[in-house]
C-alpha positions in Angstrom: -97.3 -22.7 -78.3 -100.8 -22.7 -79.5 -101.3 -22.7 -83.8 -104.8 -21.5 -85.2 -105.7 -19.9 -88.3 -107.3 -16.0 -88.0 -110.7 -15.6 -89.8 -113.2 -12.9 -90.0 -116.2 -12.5 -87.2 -119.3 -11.2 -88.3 -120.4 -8.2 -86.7 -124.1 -7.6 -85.7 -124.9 -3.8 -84.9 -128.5 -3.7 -83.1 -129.4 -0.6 -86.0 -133.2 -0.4 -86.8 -134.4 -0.4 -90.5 -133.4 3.3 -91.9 -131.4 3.7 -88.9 -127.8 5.1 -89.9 -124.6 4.1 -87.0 -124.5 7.7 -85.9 -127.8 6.9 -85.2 -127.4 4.1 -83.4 -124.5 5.9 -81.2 -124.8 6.1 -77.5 -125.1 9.8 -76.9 -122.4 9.3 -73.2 -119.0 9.2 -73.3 -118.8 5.6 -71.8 -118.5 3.7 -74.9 -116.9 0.7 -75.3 -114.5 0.4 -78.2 -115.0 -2.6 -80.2 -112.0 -4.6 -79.5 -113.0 -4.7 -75.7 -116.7 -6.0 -76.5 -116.8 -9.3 -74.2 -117.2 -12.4 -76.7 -119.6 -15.0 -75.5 -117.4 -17.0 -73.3 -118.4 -21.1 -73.5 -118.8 -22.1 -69.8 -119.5 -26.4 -70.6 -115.6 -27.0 -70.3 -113.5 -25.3 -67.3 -110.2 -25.6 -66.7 -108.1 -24.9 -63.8 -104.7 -23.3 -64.0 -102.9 -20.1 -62.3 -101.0 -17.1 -63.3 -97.5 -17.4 -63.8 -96.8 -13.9 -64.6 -95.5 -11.5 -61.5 -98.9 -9.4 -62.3 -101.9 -10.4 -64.5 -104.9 -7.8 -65.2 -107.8 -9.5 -65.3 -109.3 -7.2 -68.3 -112.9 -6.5 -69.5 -112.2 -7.6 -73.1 -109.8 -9.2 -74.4 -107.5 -7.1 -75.6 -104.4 -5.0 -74.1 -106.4 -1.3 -74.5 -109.4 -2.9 -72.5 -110.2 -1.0 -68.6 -108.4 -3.5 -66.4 -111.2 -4.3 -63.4 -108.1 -5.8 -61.4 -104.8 -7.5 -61.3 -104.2 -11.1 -60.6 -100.9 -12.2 -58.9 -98.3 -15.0 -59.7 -99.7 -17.9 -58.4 -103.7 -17.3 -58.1 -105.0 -19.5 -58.8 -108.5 -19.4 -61.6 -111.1 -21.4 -63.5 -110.3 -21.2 -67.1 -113.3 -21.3 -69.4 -112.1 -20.7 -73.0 -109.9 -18.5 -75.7 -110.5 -16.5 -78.3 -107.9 -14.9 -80.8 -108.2 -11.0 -80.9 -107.6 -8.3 -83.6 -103.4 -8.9 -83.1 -103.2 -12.4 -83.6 -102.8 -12.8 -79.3 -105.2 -15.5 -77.3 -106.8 -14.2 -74.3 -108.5 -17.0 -71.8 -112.0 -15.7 -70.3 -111.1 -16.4 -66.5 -113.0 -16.6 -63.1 -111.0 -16.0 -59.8 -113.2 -17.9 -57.7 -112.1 -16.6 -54.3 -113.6 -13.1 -55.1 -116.0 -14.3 -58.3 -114.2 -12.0 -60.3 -114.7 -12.4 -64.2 -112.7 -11.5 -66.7 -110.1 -11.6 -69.3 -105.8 -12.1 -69.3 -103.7 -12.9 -71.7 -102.6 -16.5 -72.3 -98.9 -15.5 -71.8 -99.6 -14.7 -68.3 -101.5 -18.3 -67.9 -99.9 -21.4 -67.2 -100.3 -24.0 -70.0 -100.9 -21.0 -72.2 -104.7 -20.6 -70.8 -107.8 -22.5 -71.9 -107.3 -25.6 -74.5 -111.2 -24.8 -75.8 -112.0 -21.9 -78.3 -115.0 -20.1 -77.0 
């Protein structure tokens, strides 16, 4: 089991000067809610590991609500690059499938060793 302590990210919002959010809003309905913005992954320390879960979705942010791109099976095996803690207290592991250079994140339960040892 993994201890850490949860802290507060600052947010930047790309907003002109003047600019209000609802100016700032995209105008399409293809807007990504902020608990599925990707993180900047750090990429200096893989790991390998697998999935140890009977299905894994490999998901675009780290978080459960987040569009699922695919699902990763019990034993596939991935590169593991680093974890951060999101909005519910659970680590997700950014993760590359290196067979079919899928990117993405899953959800340390379904990792074996608990996913990445680095924060990101």
């Amino acid at each position: 089991m993994r201890l850490f302590t949860v802290g507060l990210a600052a947010l930047s919002l790309p907003l002109a000067v003047g600019a209000t959010p609802a100016d700032a809003a995209p105008a399409t309905s293809d807007v990504v809610p902020l608990a599925c913005q990707n993180p900047v992954p750090r990429l200096d320390k893989p790991t390998r590991g697998s999935v140890i879960s009977d299905e894994a979705p490999l998901r675009i942010g780290p978080n459960e609500g987040c569009r699922a791109s695919a699902i990763e099976h019990k034993g596939a095996e991935l590169i593991f690059y680093c974890y951060v803690t999101n909005s519910s207290g659970n680590t997700w592991t950014f993760v590359q499938n290196p067979r079919v250079v899928a990117y993405g994140w899953i959800w340390d339960a379904h990792l074996s060793g608990y996913g990445s040892p680095n924060r990101c």
